[in-house]
C-alpha positions as CSV (number, residue, x, y, z in Angstrom):
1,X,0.0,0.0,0.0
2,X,1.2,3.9,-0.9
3,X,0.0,6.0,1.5
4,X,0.4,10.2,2.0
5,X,-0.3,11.2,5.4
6,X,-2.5,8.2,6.6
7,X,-4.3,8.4,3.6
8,X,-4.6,5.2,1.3
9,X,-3.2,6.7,-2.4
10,X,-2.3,3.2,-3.6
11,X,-2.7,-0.6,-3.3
12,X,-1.2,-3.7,-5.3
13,X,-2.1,-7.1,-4.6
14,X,-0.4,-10.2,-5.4
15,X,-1.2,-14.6,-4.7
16,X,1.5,-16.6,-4.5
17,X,1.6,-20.4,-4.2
18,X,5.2,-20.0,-2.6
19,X,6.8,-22.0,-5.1
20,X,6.3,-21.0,-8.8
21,X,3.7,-19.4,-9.7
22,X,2.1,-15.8,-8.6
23,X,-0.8,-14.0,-9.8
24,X,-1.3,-10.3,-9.0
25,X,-4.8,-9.4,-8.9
26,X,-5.2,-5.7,-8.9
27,X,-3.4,-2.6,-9.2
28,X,-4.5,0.6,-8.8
29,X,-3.7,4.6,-7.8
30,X,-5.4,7.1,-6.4
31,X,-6.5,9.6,-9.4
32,X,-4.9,12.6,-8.0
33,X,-2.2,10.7,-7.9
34,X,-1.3,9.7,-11.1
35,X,1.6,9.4,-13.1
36,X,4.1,10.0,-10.2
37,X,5.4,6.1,-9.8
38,X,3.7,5.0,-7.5
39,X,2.1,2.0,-9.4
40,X,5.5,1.0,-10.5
41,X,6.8,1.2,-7.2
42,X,4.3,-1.0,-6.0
43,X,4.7,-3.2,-8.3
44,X,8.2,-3.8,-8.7
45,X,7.9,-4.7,-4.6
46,X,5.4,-7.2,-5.7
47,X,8.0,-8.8,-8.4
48,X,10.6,-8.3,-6.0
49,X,8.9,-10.4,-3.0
50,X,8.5,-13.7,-5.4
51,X,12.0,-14.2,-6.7
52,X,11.9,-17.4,-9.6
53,X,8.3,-17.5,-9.7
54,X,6.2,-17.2,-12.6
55,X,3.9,-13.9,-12.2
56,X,0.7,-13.4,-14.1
57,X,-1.9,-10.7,-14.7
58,X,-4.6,-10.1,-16.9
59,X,-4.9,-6.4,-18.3
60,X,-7.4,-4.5,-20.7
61,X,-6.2,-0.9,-20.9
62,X,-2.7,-1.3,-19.1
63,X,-1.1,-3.2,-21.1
64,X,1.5,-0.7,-22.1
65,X,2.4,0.2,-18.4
66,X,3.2,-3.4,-17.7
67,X,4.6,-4.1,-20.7
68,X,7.2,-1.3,-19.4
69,X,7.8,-3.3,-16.3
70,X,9.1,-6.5,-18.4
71,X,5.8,-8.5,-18.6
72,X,5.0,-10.0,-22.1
73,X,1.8,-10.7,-23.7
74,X,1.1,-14.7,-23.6
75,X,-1.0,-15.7,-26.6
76,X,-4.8,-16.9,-24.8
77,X,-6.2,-16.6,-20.9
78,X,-9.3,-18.3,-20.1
79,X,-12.6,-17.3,-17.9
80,X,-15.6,-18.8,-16.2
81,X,-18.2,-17.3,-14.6
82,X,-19.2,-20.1,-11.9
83,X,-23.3,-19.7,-11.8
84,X,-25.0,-15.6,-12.7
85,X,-21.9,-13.4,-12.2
86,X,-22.1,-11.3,-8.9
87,X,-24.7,-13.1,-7.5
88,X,-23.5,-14.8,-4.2
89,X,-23.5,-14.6,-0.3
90,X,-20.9,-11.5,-0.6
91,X,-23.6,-9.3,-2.4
């Protein structure tokens, strides 16, 4: 997390088995705070707490900024949407 004076500007979060493979799930800065590093930062601590695994993301309109950071595009990803999307006991 990136904070500025106690408040939350920042947040990256990443799954790890502990072995291999790591999956980060989101990534994202306060608007105000934009374009000053703070994503990178983040995430470069992420890559940097997994040394030798495999990490994985899915992006739609961000693929340039992580394509900056060293990630490559792999060629298909899956989905399934187990039962009506959003509708379970966390709604």
């Amino acid at each position: 997390m990136a904070f500025d004076e106690g408040r939350c500007i920042g947040n990256a979060r990443m799954l790890s088995d502990g072995v291999g493979n790591a999956y980060v799930l989101d990534v994202w800065t306060h608007s105000g705070y934009r374009g000053q590093g703070i994503a990178t930062t983040l995430m470069r601590m992420l890559i940097e707490a997994v040394p030798g695994q495999h990490i994985y993301l899915q992006a739609d309109d961000t693929v340039v900024f992580y394509k900056k950071l060293g990630f490559q595009e792999q060629p298909s990803g899956l989905s399934f949407i187990s039962g009506e999307y959003l509708q379970n006991d966390t709604r």
